[in-house]
C-alpha positions in Angstrom: -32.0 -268.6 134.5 -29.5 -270.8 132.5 -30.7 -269.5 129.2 -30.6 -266.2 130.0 -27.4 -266.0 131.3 -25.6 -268.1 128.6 -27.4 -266.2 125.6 -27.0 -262.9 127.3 -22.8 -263.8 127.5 -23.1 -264.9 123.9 -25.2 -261.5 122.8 -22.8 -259.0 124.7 -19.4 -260.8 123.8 -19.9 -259.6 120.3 -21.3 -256.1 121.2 -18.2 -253.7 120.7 -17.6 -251.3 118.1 -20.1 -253.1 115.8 -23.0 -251.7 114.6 -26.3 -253.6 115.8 -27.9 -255.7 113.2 -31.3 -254.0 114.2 -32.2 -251.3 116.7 -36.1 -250.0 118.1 -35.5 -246.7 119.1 -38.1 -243.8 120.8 -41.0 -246.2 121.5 -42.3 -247.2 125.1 -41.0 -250.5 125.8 -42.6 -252.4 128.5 -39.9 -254.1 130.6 -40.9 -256.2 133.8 -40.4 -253.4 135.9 -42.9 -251.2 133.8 -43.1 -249.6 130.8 -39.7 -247.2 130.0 -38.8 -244.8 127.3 -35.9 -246.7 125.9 -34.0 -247.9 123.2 -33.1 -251.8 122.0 -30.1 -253.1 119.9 -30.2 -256.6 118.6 -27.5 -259.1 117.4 -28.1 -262.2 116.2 -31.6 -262.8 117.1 -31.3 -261.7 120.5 -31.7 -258.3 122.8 -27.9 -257.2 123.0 -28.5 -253.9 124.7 -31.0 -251.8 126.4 -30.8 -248.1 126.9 -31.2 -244.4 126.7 -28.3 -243.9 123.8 -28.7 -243.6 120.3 -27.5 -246.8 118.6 -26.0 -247.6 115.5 -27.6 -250.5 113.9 -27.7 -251.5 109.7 -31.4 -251.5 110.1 -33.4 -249.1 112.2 -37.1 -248.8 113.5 -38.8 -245.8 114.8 -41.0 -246.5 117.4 -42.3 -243.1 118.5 -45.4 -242.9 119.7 -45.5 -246.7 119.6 -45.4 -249.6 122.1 -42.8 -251.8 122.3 -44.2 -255.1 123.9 -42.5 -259.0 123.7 -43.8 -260.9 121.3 -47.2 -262.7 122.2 -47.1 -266.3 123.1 -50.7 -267.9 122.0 -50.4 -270.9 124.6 -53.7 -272.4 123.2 -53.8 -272.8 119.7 -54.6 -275.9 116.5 -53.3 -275.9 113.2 -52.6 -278.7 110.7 -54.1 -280.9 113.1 -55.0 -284.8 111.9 -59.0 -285.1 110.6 -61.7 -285.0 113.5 -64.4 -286.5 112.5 -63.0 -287.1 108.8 -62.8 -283.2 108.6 -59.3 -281.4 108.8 -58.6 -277.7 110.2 -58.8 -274.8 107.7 -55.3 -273.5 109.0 -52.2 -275.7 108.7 -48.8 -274.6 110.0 -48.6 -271.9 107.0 -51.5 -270.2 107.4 -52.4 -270.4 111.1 -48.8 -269.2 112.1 -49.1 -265.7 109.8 -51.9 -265.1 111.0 -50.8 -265.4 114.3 -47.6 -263.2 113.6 -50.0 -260.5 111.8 -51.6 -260.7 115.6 -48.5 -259.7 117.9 -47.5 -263.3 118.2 -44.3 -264.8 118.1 -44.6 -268.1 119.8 -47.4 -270.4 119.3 -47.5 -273.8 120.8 -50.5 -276.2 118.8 -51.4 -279.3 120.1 -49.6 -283.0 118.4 -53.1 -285.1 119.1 -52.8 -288.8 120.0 -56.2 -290.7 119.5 -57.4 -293.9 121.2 -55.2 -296.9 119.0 -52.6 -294.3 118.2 -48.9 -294.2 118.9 -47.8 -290.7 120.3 -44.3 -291.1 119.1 -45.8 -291.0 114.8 -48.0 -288.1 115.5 -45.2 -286.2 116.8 -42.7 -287.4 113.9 -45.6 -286.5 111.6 -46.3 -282.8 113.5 -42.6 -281.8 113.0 -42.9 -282.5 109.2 -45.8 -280.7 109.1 -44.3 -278.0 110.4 -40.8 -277.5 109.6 -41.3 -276.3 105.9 -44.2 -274.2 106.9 -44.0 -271.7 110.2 -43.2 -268.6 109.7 -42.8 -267.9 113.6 -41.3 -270.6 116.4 -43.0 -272.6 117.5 -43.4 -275.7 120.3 -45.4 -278.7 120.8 -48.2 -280.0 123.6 -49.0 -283.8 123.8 -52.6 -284.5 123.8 -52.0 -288.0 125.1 -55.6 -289.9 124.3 -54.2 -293.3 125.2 -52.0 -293.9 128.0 -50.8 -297.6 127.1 -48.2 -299.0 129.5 -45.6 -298.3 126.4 -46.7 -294.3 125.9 -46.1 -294.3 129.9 -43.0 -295.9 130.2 -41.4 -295.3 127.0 -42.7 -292.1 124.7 -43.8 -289.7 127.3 -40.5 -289.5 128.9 -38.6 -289.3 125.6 -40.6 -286.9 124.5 -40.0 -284.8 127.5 -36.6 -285.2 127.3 -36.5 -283.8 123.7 -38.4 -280.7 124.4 -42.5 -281.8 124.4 -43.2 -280.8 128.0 -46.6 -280.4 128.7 -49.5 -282.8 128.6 -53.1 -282.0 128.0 -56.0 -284.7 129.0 -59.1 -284.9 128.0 -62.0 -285.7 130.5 -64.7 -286.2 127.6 -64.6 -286.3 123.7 -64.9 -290.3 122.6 -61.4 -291.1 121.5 -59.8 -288.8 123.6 -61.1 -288.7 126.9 -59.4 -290.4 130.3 -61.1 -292.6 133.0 -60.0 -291.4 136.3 -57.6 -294.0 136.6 -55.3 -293.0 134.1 -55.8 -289.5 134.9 -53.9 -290.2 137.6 -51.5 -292.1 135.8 -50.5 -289.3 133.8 -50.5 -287.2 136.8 -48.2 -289.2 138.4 -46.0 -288.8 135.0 -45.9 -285.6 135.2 -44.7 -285.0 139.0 -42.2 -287.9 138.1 -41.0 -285.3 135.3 -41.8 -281.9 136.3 -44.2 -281.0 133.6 -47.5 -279.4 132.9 -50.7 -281.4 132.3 -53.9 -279.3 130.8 -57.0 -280.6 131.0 -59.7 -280.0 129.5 -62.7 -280.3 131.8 -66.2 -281.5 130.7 -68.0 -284.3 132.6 -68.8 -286.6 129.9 -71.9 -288.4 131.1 -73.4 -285.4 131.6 -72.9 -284.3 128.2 -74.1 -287.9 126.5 -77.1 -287.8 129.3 -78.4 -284.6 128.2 -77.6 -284.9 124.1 -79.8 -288.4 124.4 -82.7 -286.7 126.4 -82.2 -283.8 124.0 -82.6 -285.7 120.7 -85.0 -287.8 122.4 -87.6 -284.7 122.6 -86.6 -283.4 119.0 -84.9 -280.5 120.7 -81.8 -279.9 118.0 -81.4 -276.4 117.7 -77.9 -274.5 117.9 -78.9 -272.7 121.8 -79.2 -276.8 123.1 -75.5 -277.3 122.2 -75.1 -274.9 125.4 -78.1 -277.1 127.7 -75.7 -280.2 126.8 -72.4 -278.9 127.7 -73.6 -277.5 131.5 -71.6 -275.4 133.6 -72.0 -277.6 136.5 -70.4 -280.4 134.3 -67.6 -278.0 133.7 -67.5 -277.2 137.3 -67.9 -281.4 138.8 -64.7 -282.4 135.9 -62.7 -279.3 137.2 -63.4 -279.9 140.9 -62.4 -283.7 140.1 -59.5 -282.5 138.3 -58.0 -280.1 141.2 -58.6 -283.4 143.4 -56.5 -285.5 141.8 -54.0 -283.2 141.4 -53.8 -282.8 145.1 -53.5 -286.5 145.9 -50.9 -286.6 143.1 -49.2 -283.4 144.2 -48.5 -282.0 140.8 -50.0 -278.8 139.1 -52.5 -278.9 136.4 -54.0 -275.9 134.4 -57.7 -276.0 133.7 -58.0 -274.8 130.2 -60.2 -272.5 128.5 -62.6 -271.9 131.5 -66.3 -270.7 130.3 -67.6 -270.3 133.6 -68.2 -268.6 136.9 -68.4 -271.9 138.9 -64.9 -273.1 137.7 -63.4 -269.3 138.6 -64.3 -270.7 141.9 -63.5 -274.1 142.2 -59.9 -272.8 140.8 -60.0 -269.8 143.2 -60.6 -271.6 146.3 -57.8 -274.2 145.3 -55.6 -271.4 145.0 -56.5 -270.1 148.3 -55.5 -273.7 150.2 -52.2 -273.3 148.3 -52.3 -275.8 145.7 -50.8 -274.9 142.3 -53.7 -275.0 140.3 -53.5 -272.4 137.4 -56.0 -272.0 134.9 -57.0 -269.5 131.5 -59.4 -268.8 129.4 -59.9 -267.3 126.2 -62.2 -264.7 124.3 -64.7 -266.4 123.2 -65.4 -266.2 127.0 -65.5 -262.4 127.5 -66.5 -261.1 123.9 -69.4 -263.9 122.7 -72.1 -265.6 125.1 -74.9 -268.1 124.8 -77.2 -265.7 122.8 -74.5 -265.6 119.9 -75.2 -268.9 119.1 -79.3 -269.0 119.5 -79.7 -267.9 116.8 -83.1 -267.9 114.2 -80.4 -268.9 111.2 -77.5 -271.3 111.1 -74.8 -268.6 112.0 -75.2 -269.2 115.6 -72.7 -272.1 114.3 -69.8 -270.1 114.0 -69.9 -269.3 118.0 -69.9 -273.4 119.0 -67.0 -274.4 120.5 -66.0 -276.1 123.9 -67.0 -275.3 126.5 -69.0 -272.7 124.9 -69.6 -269.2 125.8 -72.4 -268.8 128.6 -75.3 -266.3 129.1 -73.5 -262.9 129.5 -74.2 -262.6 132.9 -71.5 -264.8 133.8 -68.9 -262.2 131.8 -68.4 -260.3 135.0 -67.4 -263.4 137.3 -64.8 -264.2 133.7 -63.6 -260.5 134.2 -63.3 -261.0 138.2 -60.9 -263.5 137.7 -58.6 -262.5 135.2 -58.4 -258.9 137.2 -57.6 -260.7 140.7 -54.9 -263.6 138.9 -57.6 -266.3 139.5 -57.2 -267.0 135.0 -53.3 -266.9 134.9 -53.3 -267.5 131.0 -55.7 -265.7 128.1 -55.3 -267.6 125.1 -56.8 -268.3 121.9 -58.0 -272.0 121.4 -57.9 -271.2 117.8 -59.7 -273.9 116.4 -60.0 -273.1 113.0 -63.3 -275.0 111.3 -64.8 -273.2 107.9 -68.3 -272.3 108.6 -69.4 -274.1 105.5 -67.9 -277.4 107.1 -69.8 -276.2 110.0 -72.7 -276.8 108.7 -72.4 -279.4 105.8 -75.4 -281.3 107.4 -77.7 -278.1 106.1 -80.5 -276.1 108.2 -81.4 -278.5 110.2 -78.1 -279.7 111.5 -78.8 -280.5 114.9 -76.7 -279.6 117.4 -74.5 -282.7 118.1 -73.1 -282.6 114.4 -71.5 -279.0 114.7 -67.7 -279.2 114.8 -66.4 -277.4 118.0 -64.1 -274.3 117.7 -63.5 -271.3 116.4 -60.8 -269.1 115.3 -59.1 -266.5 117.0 -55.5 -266.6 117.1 -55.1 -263.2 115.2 -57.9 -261.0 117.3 -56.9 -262.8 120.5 -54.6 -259.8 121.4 -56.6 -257.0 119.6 -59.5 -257.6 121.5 -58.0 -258.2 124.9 -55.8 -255.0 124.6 -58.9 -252.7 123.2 -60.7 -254.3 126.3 -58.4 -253.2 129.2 -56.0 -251.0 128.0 -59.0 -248.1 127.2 -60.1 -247.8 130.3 -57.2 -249.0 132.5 -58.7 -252.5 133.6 -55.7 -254.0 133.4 -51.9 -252.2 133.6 -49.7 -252.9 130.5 -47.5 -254.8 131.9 -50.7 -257.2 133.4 -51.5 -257.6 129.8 -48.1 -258.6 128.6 -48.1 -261.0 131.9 -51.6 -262.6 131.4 -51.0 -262.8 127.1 -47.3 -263.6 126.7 -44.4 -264.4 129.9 -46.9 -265.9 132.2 -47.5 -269.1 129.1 -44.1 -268.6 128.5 -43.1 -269.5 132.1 -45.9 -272.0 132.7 -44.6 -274.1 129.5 -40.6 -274.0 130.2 -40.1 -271.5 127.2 -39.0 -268.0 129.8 -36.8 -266.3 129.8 -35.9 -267.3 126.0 -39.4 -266.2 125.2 -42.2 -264.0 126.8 -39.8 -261.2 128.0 -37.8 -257.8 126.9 -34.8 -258.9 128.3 -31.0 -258.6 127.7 -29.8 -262.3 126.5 -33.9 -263.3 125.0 -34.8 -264.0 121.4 -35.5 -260.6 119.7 -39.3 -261.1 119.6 -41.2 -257.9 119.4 -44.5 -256.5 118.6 -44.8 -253.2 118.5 -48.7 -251.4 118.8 -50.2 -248.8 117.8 -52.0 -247.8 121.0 -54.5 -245.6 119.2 -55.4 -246.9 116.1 -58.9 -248.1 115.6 -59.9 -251.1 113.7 -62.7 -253.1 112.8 -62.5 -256.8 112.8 -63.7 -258.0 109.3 -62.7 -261.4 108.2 -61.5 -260.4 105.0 -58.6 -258.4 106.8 -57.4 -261.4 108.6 -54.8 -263.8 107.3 -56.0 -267.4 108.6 -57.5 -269.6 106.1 -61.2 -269.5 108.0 -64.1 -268.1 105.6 -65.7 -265.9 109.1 -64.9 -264.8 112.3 -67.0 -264.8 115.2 -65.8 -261.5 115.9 -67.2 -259.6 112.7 -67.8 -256.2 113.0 -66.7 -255.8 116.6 -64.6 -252.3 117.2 -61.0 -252.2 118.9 -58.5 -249.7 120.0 -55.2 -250.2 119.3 -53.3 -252.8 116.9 -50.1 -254.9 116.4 -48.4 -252.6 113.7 -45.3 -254.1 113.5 -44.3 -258.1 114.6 -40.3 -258.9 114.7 -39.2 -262.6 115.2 -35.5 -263.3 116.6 -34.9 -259.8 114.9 -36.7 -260.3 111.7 -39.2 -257.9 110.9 -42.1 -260.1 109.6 -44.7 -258.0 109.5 -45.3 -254.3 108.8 -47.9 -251.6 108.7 -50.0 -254.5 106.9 -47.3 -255.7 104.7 -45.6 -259.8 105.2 -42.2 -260.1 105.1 -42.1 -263.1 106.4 -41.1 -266.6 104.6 -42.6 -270.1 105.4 -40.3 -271.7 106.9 -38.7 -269.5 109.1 -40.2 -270.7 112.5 -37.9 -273.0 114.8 -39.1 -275.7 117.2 -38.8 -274.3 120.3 -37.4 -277.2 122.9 -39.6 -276.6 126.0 -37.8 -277.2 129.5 -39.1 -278.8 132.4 -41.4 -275.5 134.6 -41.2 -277.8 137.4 -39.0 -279.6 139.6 -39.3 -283.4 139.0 -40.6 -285.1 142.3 -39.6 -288.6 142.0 -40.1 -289.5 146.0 -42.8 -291.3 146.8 -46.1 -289.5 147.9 -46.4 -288.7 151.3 -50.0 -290.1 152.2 -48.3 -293.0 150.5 -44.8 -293.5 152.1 -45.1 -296.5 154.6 
């Protein structure tokens, strides 16, 4: 609660007489306790006051009939990210960030990716430069650590922890990328050292370079055997490993962008035997399945991604755990890959040669609000928890972010509960020729997006600048636990 209480001091030590830089007045505003009629003043960049009175500010917005939610915090995102596979994203830090403020989000945090041979240390130097002249919201950094060398360990992990990069993700497949078990735990053993996250990203590997080679083998290349090579029981093994580890190691992990029944479980009963095991998914998940991408034409391509979506029978089990807080976390994984790179091969491109990902970072919260806010699945303050202050919490970044709170940055989005939209690609601001989610209908939209008081967005008008976005120094969301393991003390 440092944070809080030191910006909170600094907001209302200048609150006096003075009119408010901006206020939000007659809109719902959902506060942790639940949604209140209520009013917010703002000073610089942060919540200086909420109430019932009428205050004087030198800008004003009316929120009636509106609500007033914190700012969404896309967890799961890439942009600007080095070439895979010689090929680089369609979104850099310009583009992917607007469209993510044009989506309710004020936060993102995009992945600096560290490749076998790499040193971590350059592609972080060579993210913020990326960045810096081109976000237009804040913004934070994960590590994808794809080499662990004695020097990464010893030296760059923990500086780059100390400077605000504090949560890992793995890989437990992907050549050039993935981890033996071995340095799994290594990392693991990092990150209880220095209280932070690790994500991983659980695929078996053999499984999936077993079945692609007996694929190929019987000429079987066609977009539906991406899913056959990419098994849910592989998900479900690499997650079960994963949890394992992280027992032995006694350090919490979140499973990323879960695709399947079997890892609900695994995660579930983890959870049940008191382990801190947290995991999300994404929408690709819940609004796409298996039969989007078995298709008679190449356009199944623009549903591949990683894991990818299963048969839709499994979208209840997704649903099951998101309602009961098994999926802590819905994300994007916005992976943002022109369709037209997709498929440079031509018709025929087999499966393997599909780049993996899609984009989503500005229907993420569209869709998940239209999807549980209609018919009550979900209450609005377990959307705001599942899309915004339970990521922000997970990744060190609450109460500064993810929360309407006296002493937070001013980050707002303010929806339209009733307005109805439908998704077309050429309304969305990324730099992605499709969308998987063409055509799809959703009730209620993001009308207005305010960062650290700003208003950057309005009834479909920018007003934002590149640029703008800070780096957002992360702290540690866990207590460092430099004793030695228990099973291991002699």
């Amino acid at each position: 609660m440092d944070h809080l209480e030191s910006t909170q001091r600094q907001a209302l030590a200048q609150a006096g007489d003075e009119p408010y830089d901006l206020a939000i007045s007659g809109g719902t505003v959902v506060l942790p306790d639940g949604p209140v009629a209520t009013n917010i003043g703002v000073r610089n960049g942060l919540i200086a006051r909420i109430g019932p009175e009428i205050l004087r500010a030198r800008k004003s917005v009316d929120a009636a009939g509106r609500l007033v939610l914190p700012g969404g915090v896309d967890s799961h995102c890439h942009m600007d990210q080095q070439p895979w596979e010689g090929r680089s994203t369609a979104d850099d830090f310009r583009s992917g960030t607007l469209s993510a403020l044009c989506g309710g989000n004020t936060t993102v945090l995009p992945f600096a990716m560290q490749m076998r041979g790499q040193s971590l240390r350059q592609i972080v130097d060579d993210y913020h430069e990326r960045a810096r002249p081109k976000a237009h919201i804040d913004y934070g950094f994960h590590l994808i650590v794809g080499d662990p060398t004695p020097r990464v360990l010893s030296e760059e992990l923990p500086e780059l922890i100390e400077q605000g990069c504090t949560s890992i993700k793995i890989y437990l497949t992907y050549e050039g990328l993935k981890l033996d078990d071995y340095e799994v735990l290594n990392i693991l053993d990092l990150a209880r050292r220095e209280g932070v996250m690790v994500m991983v990203h659980a695929e078996n590997d053999a499984c999936i370079r077993w079945l692609t080679d007996r694929l190929l083998e019987a000429k079987k290349t066609a977009l539906r055997y991406h899913v056959t090579a990419h098994p849910d029981i592989g998900e479900r093994e690499a997650a079960f490993r994963a949890i394992s580890f992280a027992e032995l190691i006694e350090t919490p992990i979140l499973i990323v962008h879960v695709s399947s029944a079997g890892v609900v479980e695994e995660v579930r009963r983890a959870q049940q035997r008191g382990l801190a095991i947290y995991a999300e998914t994404c929408p690709q998940y819940l609004f796409l399945s298996a039969e989007d991408i078995d298709t008679a034409d190449m356009s199944g391509a623009k549903c591949v991604c990683t894991p990818p979506p299963r048969e839709r029978a499994n979208q209840p089990q997704m649903w099951r755990g998101l309602l009961d807080g098994t999926l802590a976390v819905f994300s994007s994984d916005h992976s943002p890959w022109n369709y037209a790179d997709k498929i440079a091969g031509g018709p025929k491109t087999p499966f393997k040669d599909i780049l993996n990902g899609i984009p989503g970072i500005e229907t993420r919260l569209p869709l998940f609000f239209s999807a549980t806010q209609g018919d009550g699945r979900l209450s609005i303050n377990r959307f705001v928890d599942i899309t915004t202050t339970t990521p922000a919490k997970l990744y060190g970044l609450y109460p500064r972010k993810g929360v309407i709170a006296l002493g937070s940055d001013a980050d707002f989005a303010i929806w339209d509960p009733h307005k109805s939209m439908t998704i077309r690609n050429e309304m969305l601001h990324h730099a992605v020729d499709h969308t998987p989610y063409e055509g799809m209908a959703v009730r209620g939209w993001p009308v207005m997006t305010i960062s650290r008081g700003d208003i950057v967005y309005a009834d479909g008008e920018v007003q934002s600048t590149a640029g703008r976005g800070r780096f957002l120094r992360c702290e540690r969301p866990f207590a460092p636990k430099r004793i030695p393991i228990p099973s291991l003390a002699g």
